[in-house]
C-alpha positions as a Markdown table, in Angstrom:
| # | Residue | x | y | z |
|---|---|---|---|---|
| 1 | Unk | 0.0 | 0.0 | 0.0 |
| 2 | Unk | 3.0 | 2.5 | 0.7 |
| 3 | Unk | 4.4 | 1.8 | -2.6 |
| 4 | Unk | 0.9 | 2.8 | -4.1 |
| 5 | Unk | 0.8 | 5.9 | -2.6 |
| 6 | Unk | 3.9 | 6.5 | -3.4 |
| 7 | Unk | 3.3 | 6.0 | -7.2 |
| 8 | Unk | -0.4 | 7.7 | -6.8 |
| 9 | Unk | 1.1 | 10.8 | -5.5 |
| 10 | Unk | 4.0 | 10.9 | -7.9 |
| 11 | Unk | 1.5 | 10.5 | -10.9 |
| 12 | Unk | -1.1 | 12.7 | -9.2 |
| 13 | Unk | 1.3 | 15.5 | -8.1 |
| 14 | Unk | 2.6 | 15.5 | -11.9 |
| 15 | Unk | -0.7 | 15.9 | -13.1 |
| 16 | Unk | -1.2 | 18.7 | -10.8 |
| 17 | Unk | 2.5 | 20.4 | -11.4 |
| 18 | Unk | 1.3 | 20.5 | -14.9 |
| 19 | Unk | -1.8 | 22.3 | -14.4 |
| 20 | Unk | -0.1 | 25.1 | -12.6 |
| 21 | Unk | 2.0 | 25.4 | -15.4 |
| 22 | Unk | -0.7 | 26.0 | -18.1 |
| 23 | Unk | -2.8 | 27.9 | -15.5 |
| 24 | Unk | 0.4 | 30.9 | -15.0 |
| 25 | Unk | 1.2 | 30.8 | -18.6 |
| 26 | Unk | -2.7 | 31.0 | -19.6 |
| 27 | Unk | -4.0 | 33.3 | -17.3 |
| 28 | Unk | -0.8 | 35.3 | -16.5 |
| 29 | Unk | -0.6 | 34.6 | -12.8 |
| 30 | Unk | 1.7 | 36.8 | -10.4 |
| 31 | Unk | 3.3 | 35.3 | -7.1 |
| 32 | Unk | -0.2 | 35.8 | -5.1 |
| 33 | Unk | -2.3 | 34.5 | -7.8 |
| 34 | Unk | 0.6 | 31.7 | -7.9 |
| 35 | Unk | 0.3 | 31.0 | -4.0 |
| 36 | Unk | -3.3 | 30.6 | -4.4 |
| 37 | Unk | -3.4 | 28.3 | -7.0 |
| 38 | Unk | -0.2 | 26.3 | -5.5 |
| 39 | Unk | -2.1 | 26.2 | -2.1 |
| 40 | Unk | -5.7 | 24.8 | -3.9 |
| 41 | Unk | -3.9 | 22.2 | -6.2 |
| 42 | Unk | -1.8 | 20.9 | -3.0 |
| 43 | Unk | -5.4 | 20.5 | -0.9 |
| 44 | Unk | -6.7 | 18.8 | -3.8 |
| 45 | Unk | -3.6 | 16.6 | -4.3 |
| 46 | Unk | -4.0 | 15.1 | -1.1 |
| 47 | Unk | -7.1 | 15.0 | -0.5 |
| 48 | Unk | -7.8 | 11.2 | -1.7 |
| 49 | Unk | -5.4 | 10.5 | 1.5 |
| 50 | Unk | -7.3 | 13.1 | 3.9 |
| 51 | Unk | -10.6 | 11.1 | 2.6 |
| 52 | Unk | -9.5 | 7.7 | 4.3 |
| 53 | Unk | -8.1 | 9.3 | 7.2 |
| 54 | Unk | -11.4 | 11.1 | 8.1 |
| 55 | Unk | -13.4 | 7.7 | 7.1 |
| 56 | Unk | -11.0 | 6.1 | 9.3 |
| 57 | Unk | -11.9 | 8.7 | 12.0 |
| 58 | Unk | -15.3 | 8.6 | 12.3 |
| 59 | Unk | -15.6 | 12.1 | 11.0 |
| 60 | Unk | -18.0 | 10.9 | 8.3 |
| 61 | Unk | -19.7 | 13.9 | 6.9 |
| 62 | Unk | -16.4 | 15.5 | 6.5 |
| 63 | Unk | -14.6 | 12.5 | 4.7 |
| 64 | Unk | -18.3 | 12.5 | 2.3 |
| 65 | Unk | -17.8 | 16.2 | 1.7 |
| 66 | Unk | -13.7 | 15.9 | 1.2 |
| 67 | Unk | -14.6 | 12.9 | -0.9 |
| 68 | Unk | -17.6 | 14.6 | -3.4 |
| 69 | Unk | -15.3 | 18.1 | -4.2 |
| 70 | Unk | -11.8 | 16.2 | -4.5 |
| 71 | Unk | -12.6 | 13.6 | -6.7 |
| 72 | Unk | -14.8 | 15.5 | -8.9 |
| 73 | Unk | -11.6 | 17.7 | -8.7 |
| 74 | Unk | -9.9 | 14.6 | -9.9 |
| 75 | Unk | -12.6 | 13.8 | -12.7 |
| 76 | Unk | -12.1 | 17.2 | -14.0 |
| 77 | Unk | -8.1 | 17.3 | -13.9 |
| 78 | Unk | -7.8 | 13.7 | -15.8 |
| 79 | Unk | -10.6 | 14.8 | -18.4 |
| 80 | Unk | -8.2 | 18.3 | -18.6 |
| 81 | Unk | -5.1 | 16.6 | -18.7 |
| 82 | Unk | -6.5 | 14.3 | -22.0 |
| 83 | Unk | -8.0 | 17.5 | -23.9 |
| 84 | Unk | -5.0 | 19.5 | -23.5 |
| 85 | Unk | -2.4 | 16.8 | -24.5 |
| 86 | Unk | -4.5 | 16.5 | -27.6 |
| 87 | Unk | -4.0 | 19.5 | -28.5 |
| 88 | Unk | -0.8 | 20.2 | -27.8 |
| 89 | Unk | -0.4 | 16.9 | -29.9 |
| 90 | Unk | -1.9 | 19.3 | -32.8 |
| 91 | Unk | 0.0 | 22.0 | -31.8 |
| 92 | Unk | 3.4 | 20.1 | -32.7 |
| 93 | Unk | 2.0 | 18.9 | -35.5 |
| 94 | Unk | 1.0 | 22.3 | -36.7 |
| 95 | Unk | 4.1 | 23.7 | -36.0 |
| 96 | Unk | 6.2 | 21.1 | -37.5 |
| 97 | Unk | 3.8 | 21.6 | -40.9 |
| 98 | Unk | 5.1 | 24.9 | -40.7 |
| 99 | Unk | 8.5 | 23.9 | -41.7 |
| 100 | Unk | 7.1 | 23.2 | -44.9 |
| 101 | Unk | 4.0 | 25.0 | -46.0 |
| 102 | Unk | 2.7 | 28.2 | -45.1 |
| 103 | Unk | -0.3 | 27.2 | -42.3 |
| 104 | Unk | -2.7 | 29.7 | -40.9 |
| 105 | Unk | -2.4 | 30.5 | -37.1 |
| 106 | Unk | -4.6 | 29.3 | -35.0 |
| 107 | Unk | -6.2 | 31.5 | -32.3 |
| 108 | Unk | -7.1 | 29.1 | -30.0 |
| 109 | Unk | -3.6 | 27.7 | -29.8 |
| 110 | Unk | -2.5 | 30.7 | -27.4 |
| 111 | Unk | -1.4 | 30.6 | -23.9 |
| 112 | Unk | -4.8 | 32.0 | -22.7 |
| 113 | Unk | -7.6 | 30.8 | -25.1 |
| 114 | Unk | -6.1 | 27.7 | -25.0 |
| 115 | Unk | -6.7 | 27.2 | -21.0 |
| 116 | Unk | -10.0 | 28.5 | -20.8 |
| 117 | Unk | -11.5 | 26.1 | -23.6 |
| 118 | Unk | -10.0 | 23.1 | -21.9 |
| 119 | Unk | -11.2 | 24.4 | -18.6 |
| 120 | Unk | -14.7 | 24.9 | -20.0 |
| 121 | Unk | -15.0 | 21.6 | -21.8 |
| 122 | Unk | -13.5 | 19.7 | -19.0 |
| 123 | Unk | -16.4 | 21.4 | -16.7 |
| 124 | Unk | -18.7 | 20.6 | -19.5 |
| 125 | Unk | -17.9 | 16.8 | -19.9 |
| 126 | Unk | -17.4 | 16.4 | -16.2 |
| 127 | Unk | -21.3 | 17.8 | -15.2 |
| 128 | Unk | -22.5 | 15.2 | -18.6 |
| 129 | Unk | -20.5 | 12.8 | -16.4 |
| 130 | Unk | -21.9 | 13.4 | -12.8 |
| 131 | Unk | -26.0 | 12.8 | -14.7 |
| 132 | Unk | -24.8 | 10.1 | -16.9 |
| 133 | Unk | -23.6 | 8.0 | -13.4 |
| 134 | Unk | -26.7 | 8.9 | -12.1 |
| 135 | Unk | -28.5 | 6.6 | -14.9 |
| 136 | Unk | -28.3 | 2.8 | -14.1 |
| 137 | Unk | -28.9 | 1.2 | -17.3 |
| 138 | Unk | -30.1 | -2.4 | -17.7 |
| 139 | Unk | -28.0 | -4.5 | -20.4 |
| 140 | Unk | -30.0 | -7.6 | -21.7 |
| 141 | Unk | -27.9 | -10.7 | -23.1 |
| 142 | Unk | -29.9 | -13.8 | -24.6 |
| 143 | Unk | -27.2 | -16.8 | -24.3 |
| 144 | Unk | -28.4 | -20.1 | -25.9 |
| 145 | Unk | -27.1 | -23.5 | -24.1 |
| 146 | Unk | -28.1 | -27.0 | -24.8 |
| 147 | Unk | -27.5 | -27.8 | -21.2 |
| 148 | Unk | -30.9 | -26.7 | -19.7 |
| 149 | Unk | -32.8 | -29.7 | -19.2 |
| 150 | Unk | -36.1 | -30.3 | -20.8 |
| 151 | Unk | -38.7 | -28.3 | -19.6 |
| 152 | Unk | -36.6 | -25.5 | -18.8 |
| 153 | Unk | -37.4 | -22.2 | -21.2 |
| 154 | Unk | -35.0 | -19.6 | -19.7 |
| 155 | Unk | -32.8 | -19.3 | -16.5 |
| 156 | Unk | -32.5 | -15.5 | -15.7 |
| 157 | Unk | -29.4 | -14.5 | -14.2 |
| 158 | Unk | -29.0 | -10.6 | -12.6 |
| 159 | Unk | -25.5 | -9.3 | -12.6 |
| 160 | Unk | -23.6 | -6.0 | -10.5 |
| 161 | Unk | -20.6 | -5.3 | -10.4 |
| 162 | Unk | -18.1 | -2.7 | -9.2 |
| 163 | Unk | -20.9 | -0.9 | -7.0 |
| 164 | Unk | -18.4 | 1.0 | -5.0 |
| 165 | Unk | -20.5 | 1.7 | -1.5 |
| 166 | Unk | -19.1 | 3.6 | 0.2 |
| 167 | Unk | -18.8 | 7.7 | 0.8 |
| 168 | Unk | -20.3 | 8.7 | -2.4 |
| 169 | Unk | -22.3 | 5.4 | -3.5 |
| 170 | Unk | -24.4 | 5.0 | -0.7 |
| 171 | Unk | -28.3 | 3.8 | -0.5 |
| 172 | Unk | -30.0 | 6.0 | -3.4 |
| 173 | Unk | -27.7 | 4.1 | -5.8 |
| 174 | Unk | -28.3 | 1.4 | -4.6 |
| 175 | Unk | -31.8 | 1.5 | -4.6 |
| 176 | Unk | -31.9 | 2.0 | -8.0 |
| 177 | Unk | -30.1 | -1.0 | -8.7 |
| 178 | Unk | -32.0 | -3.3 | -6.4 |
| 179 | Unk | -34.9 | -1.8 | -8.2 |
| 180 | Unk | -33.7 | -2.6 | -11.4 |
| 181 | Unk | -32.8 | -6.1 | -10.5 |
| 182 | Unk | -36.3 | -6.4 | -8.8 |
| 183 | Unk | -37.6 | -5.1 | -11.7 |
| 184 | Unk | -36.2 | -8.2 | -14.1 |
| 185 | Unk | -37.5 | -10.8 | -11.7 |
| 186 | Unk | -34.2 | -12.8 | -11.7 |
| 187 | Unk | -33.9 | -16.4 | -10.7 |
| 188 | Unk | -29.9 | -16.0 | -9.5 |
| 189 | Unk | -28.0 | -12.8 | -8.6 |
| 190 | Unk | -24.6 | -12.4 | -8.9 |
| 191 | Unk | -22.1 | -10.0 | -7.6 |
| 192 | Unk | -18.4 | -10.0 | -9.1 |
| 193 | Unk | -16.7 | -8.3 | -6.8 |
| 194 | Unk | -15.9 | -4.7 | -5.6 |
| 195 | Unk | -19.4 | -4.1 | -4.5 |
| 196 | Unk | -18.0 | -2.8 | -1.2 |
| 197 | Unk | -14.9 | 0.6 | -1.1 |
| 198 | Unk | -14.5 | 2.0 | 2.0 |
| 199 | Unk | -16.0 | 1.7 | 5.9 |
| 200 | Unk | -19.7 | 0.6 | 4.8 |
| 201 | Unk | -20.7 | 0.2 | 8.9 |
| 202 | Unk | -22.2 | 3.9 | 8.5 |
| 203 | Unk | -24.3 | 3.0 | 5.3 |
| 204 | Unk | -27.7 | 2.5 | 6.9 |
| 205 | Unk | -30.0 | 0.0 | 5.0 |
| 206 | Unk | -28.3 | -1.1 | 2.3 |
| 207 | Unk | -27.7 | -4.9 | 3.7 |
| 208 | Unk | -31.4 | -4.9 | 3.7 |
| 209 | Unk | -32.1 | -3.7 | 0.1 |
| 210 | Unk | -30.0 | -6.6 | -1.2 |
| 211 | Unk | -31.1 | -8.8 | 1.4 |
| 212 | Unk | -35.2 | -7.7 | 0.1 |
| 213 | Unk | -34.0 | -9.9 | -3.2 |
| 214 | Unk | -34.9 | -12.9 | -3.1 |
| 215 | Unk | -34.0 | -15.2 | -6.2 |
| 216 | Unk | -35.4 | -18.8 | -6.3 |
| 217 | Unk | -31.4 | -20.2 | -6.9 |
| 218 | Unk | -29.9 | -17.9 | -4.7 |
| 219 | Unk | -27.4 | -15.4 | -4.1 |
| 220 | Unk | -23.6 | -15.4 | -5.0 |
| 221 | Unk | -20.3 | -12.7 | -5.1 |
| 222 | Unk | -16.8 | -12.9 | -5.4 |
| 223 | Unk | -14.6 | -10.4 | -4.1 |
| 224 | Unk | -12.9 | -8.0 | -5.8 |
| 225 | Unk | -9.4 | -5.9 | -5.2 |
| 226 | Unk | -11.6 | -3.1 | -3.3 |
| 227 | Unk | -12.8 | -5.8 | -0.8 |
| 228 | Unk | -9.5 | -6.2 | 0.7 |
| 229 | Unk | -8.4 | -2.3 | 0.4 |
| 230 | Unk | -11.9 | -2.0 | 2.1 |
| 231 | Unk | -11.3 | -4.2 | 5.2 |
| 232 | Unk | -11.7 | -7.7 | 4.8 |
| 233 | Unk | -13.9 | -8.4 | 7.5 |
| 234 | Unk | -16.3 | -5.3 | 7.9 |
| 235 | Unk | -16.9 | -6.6 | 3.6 |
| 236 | Unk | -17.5 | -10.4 | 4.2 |
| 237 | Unk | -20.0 | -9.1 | 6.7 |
| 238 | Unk | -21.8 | -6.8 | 4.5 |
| 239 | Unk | -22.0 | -9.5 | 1.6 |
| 240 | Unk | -22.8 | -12.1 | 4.2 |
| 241 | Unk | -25.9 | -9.5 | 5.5 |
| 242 | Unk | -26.4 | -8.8 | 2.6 |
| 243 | Unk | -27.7 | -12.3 | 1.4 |
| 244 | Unk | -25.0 | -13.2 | -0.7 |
| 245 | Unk | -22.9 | -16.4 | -0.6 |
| 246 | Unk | -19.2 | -16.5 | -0.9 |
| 247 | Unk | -17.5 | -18.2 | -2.8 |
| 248 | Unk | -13.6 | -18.1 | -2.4 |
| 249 | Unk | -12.3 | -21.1 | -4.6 |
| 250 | Unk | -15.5 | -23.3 | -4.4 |
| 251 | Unk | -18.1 | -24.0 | -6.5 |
| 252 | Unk | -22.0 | -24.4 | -5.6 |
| 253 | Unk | -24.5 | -27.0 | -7.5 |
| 254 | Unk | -27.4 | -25.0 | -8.2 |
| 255 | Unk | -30.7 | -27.4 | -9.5 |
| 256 | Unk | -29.5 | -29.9 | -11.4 |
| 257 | Unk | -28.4 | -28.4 | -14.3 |
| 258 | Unk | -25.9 | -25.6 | -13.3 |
| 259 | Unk | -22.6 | -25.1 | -11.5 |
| 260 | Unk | -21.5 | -22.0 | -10.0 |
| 261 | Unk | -17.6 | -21.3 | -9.7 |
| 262 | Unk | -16.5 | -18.5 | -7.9 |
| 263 | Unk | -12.5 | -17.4 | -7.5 |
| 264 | Unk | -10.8 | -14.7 | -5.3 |
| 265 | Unk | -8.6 | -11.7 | -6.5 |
| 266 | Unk | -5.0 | -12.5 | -7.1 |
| 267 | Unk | -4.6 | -9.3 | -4.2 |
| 268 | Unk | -5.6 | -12.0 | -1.8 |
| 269 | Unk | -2.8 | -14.0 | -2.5 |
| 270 | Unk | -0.5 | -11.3 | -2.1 |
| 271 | Unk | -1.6 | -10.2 | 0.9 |
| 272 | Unk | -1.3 | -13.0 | 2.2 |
| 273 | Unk | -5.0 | -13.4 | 3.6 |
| 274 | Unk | -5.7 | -16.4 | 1.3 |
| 275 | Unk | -4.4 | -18.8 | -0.7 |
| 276 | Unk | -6.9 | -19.5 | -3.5 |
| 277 | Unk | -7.7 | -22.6 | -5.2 |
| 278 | Unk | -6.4 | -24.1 | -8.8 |
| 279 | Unk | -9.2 | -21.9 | -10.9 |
| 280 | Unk | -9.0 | -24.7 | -13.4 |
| 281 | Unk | -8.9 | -27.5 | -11.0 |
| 282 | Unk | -12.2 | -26.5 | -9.8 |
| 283 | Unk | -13.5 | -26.4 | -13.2 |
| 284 | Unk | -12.2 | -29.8 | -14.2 |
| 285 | Unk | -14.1 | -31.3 | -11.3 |
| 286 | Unk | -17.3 | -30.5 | -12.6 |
| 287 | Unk | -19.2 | -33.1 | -14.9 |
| 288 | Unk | -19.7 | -31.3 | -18.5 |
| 289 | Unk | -23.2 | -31.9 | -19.0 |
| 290 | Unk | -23.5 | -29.3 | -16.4 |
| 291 | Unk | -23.8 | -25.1 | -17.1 |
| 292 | Unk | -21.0 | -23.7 | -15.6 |
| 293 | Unk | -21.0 | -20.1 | -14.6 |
| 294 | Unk | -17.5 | -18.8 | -13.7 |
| 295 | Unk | -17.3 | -15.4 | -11.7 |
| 296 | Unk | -14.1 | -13.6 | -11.7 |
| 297 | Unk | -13.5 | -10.2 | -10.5 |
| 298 | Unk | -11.2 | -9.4 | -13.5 |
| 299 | Unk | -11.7 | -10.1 | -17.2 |
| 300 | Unk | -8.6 | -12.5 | -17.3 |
| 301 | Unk | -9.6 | -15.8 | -18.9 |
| 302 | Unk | -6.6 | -18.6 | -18.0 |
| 303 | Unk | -5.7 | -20.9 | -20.5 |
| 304 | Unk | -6.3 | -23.5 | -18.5 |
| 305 | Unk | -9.5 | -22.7 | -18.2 |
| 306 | Unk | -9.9 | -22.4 | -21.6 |
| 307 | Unk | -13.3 | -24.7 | -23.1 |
| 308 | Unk | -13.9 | -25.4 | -19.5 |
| 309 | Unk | -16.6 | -23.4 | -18.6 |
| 310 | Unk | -19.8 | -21.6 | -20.3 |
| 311 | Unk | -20.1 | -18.3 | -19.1 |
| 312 | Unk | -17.4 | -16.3 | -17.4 |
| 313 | Unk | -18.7 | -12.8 | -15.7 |
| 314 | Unk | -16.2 | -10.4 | -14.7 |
| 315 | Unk | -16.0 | -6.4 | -14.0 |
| 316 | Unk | -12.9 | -4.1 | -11.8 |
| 317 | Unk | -12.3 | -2.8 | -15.9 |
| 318 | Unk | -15.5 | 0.2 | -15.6 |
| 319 | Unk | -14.7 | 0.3 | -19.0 |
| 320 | Unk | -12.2 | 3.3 | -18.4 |
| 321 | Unk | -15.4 | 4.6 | -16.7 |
| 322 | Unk | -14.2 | 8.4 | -17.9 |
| 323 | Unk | -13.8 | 8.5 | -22.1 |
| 324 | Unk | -11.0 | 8.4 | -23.2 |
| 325 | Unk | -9.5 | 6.2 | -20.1 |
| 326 | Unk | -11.1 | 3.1 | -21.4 |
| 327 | Unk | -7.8 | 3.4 | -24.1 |
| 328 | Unk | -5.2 | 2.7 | -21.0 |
| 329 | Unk | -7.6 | 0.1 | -19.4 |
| 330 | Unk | -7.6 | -1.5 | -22.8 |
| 331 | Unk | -3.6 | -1.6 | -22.9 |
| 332 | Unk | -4.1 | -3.9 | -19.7 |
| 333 | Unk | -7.0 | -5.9 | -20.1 |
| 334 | Unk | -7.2 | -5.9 | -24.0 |
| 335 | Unk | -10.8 | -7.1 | -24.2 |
| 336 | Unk | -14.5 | -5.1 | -24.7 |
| 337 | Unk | -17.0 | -4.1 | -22.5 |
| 338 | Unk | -20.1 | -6.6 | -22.9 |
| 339 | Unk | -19.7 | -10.1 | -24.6 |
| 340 | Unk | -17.3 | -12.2 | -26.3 |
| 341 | Unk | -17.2 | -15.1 | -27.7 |
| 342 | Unk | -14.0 | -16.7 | -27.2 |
| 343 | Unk | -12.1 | -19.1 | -29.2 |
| 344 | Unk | -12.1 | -22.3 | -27.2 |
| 345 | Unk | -15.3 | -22.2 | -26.5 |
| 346 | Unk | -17.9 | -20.1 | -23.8 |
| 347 | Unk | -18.2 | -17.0 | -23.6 |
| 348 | Unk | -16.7 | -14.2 | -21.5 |
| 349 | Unk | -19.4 | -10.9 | -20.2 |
| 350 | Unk | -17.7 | -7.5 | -18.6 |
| 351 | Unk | -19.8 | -5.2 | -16.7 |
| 352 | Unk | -19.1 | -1.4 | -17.1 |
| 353 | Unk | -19.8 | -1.8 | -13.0 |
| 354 | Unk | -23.0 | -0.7 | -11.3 |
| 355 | Unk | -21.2 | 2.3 | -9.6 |
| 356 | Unk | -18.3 | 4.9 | -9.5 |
| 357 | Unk | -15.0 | 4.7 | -8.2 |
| 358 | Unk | -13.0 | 7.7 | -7.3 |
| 359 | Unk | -15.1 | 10.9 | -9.5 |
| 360 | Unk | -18.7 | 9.8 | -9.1 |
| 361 | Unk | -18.9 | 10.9 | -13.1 |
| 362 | Unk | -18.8 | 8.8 | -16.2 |
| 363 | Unk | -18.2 | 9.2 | -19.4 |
| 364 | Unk | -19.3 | 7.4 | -22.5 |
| 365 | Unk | -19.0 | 4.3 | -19.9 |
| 366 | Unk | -23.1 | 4.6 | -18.3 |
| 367 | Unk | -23.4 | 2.3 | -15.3 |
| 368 | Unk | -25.1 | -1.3 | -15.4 |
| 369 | Unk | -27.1 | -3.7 | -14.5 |
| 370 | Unk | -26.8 | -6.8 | -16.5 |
| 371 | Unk | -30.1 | -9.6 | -16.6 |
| 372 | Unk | -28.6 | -12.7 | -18.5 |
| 373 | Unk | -31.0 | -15.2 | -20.0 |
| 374 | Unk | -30.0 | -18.5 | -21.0 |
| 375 | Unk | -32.2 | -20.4 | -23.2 |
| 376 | Unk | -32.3 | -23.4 | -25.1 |
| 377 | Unk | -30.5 | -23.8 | -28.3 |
| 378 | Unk | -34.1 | -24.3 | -30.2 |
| 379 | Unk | -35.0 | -21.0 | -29.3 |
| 380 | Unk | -32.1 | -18.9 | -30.7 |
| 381 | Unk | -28.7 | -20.1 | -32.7 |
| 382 | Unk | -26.8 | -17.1 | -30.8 |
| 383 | Unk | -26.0 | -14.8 | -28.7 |
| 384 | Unk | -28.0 | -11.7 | -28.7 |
| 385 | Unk | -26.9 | -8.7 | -27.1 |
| 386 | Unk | -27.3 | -5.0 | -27.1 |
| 387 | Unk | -30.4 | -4.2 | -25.3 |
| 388 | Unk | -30.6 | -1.7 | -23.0 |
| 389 | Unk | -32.9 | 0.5 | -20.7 |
C-alpha cells in the first residue's frame, strides 16, 4: 500500500505540477495568484489520502464532503489533462507543418484561449458525467445452451458489479439498482466483486435492500481488489448480510443443471489473507453436462480454463469509466466491454460496474445492470446482445 501511494502521488502530483504550469502561462498569474493556485492544487492533491483518514476517524460527513469536491476535482483534472495533451499533440504537428508549407495560425492555440476552452470543456464533460452516473442502465444478453434440461425455457441471471459503496455510492444508488434487478424478476444474482470501497458500517440499509432480493437459486459474489483495500472483515459481513454467498475457490450445485464457480482476487494472495484454489482444477471437477458459470472479478480468462466453462462474468475494468481512459484500461485488459465469444469455447461478459470509483462521473461508460438469460438452443442459434434500458 506505501508503494501505491507512493506511485499515486507521484503520478497525481505530476498531473497537478502540470496544471499550474498552463494555468500561470494561460491566465498570466503573479506570485499571489501563484500562491493561491499552489495552495488549492496541493489540498486537492492530497485530499484522496485526507478522505481515508477522516473515514477512518469517524468524521464521516467531513470525509463524504472531502470525498464529493476532490474527486470531482480529480474527474475534472484527468478529463483536462487528455483534452490539452491533444491539443498540444496538434499544436506540434502544426508547427512542425510549418516547416514546410505556409499554415494559418490558430487563435485558440494561445497561452490563454487555449486554457479556458479546456477548462470549460473539461467542466462541461465532467457535469455530462456526474447525470450520466446517475442513470443505471439495464444490459440484456440472450445466451443459448443445450445444457438446460427439458422443460426448462429460460434461467435469468442478474449481474452488478463494481458498486463502490461507500462515501459517495451509498443507499439511493443502490436503490436503484436493487430496483432494477427487482424489476427483471431474476432467478440467480450475482455480484463480481468490488461491491464494497471503504468503511460501509455507516451505510444504513443497504444490507437490507440486497437482502429484500430474493432469487429462487440464490445469491452469490466474489470479491474484488476493493474488498480487501476496504477491510476484509467489515466486507465479508456486509456480503454475508447482505444475502450473498461466498465463494472463495468453491463452486456451488445449483438445481440440477448448473454449476456456480466463484474465484478470489490475485490481491488476496499477495496479501497474504488467502491462498486461493487451482481456478482450473475446480473447473475440471465439474461433470460437462452441467452449465457452468465462472465469476471472476477481473476479465482475465486462463488458459487452462480455456473450453472449461460456459459463461465467465467479470467487472474491476468500468470500461475506463471516464472516455478516453477506457484506451489505457484496454492496454491492460485488452478485451471489450459486454460479450465475447471466445475461441475455445464459452463466452466471456464485462460489466461497465453498477457504480463509480473515485469521480462519481462517467463518461461514454453509463453504469449497469446486466439480466442474462439463458435459453435453449431451439430457441435462438446465438447470442443476442445489445439491449438496453
Amino acid at each position: 500500500m506505501s508503494l501505491f501511494f507512493l506511485i499515486f502521488f507521484l503520478v497525481y502530483g505530476s498531473v497537478h505540477g502540470y496544471f499550474l504550469l498552463r494555468a500561470r502561462q494561460g491566465l498570466a498569474l503573479g506570485n499571489t495568484g501563484m500562491l493561491i493556485f499552489a495552495v488549492w492544487l496541493l489540498v486537492m492533491m492530497v485530499a484522496p489520502l485526507a478522505v481515508r483518514l477522516l473515514e477512518r476517524g469517524g468524521h464521516e460527513q467531513l470525509a463524504r464532503a472531502c470525498a464529493f469536491i476532490g474527486y470531482c476535482w480529480m474527474g475534472f483534472l484527468f478529463l483536462f489533462l487528455a483534452l490539452m495533451l491533444v491539443l498540444d499533440l496538434w499544436r506540434f504537428i502544426h508547427y512542425l507543418a510549418g516547416f514546410f508549407v505556409r499554415v494559418p495560425t490558430i487563435a485558440l492555440f494561445a497561452p490563454r484561449p487555449l486554457f479556458l476552452f479546456c477548462c470549460l470543456v473539461a467542466a462541461l464533460a465532467a457535469t455530462y458525467g456526474w447525470f450520466e452516473a446517475q442513470v443505471v442502465r439495464t444490459e440484456q444478453v440472450v445466451l443459448p445452451t443445450a445444457k438446460l434440461p427439458p422443460g426448462v425455457d429460460r434461467v435469468r441471471i442478474a449481474l452488478i458489479s463494481d458498486l463502490h459503496v461507500g462515501l459517495i455510492v451509498r443507499d439511493e444508488r443502490v436503490s436503484r439498482v436493487v430496483e432494477a434487478i427487482r424489476r427483471a424478476a431474476p432467478d440467480m444474482v450475482v455480484a463480481t466483486g468490488d461491491i464494497v470501497d471503504g468503511h460501509v458500517s455507516h451505510v444504513d440499509g443497504v444490507s437490507e435492500m440486497f437482502r429484500g432480493l430474493t432469487p429462487p437459486l440464490g445469491m452469490f459474489a466474489v470479491y474484488g481488489n476493493h474488498e480487501y483495500y476496504a477491510g476484509f472483515g467489515q466486507a465479508t459481513n456486509f456480503l454475508q448480510r447482505s444475502g450473498f454467498r461466498l465463494l472463495r475457490g468453491e463452486q456451488s450445485e445449483v438445481d440440477q443443471f448448473l454449476t456456480v464457480v466463484g474465484v478470489d482476487d490475485p490481491v488476496a494472495s499477495q496479501r497474504g489473507e488467502f491462498r486461493p484454489e487451482d481456478e482450473s482444477r475446480l473447473l475440471q471437477a465439474v461433470p460437462s453436462n452441467r452449465f457452468v458459470l465462472l465469476l471472476k472479478h477481473r476479465p482475465v480468462v486462463a488458459a487452462a480454463s480455456q473450453g472449461r466453462f460456459d459463461l465467465q462474468l467479470s467487472g474491476h475494468v468500468h470500461k475506463g469509466q471516464v472516455f478516453p481512459f477506457n484506451l489505457l484500461t484496454w492496454l491492460h485488459f485488452p478485451v471489450r466491454a459486454g460479450l465475447t465469444r471466445l475461441a475455445e469455447g464459452g463466452w466471456l461478459y464485462i460489466s461497465r460496474g453498477s457504480g463509480t470509483w473515485g469521480p462519481p462521473i462517467r463518461v461514454l461508460a453509463p453504469p449497469e445492470v446486466t439480466i442474462i438469460d439463458l435459453v435453449p438452443t431451439s430457441i435462438s442459434s446465438a447470442a443476442q446482445y445489445g439491449r438496453s434500458s
